[in-house]
C-alpha positions as CSV (number, residue, x, y, z in Angstrom):
1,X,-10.4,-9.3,-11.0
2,X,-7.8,-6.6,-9.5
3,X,-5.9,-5.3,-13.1
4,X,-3.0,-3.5,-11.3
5,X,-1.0,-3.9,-8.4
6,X,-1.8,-1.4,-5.6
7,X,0.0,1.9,-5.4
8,X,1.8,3.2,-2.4
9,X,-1.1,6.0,-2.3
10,X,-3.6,2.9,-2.6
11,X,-2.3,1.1,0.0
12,X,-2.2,4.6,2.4
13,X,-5.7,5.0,1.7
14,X,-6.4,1.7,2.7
15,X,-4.8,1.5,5.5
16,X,-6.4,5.2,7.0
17,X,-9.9,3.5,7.8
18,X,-7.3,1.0,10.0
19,X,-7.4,-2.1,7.7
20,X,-5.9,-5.0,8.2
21,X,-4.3,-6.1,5.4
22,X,-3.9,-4.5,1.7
23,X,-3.7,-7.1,-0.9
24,X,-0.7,-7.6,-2.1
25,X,0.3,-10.9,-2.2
26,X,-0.4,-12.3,-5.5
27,X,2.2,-9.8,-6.7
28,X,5.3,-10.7,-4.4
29,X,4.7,-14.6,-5.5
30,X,4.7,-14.1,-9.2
31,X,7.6,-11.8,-8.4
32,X,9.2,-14.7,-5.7
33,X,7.7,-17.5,-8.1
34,X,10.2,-16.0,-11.3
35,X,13.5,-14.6,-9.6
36,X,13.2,-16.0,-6.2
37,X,13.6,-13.8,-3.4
38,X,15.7,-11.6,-6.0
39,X,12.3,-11.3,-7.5
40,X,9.9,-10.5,-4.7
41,X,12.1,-7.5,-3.6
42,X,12.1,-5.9,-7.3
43,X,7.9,-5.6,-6.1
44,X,8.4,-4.9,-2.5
45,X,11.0,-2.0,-3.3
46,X,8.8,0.3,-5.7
47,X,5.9,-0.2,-3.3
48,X,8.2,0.8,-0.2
49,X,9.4,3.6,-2.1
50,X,6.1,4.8,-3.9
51,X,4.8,5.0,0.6
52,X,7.7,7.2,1.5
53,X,6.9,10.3,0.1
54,X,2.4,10.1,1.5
55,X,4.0,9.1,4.4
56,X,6.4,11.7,5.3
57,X,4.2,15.0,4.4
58,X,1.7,14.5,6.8
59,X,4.8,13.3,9.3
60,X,3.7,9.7,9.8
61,X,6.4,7.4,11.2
62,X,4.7,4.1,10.7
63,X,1.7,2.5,9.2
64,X,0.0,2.3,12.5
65,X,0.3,6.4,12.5
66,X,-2.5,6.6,9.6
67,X,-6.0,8.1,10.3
68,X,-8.6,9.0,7.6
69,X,-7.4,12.3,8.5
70,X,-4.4,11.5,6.3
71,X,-6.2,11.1,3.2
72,X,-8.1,14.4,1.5
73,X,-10.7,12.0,-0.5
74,X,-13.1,10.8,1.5
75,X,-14.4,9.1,-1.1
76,X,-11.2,7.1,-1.8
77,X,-11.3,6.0,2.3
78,X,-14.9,4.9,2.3
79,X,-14.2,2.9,-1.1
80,X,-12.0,0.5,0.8
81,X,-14.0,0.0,3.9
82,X,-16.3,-2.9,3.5
């Protein structure tokens, strides 16, 4: 069982090897599920904002910009890939 919600730099790391998705989910519908969509935005925003700053040092645009050249851990990439 996942005990934390996925950081920005987790989710950059799991998107270099090109995944598909990052799980977030569960987290946006406890946040949507308590507040509404008032809710799921208070989880969106600090993931949106915690991406930013990975994001703009290497120069990345989008998340379709992301290699495993992006991330210095090799270790951390190959953890995600199945």
């Amino acid at each position: 069982m996942r005990s934390r919600r996925p950081s920005g730099e987790d989710i950059l790391k799991a998107q270099a090897p090109a995944a598909d998705s990052v799980p977030t989910g569960r987290d946006i519908l406890y946040g949507f599920g308590g507040t509404g969509q008032v809710g799921a935005a208070h989880v969106i925003h600090p993931l949106k904002t915690e991406l930013e700053r990975p994001m703009a040092l290497p120069g990345t645009r989008s998340m379709l910009d992301i290699t495993p050249d992006h991330v210095r851990d090799r270790e951390a990439v190959r953890a995600y890939i199945p």
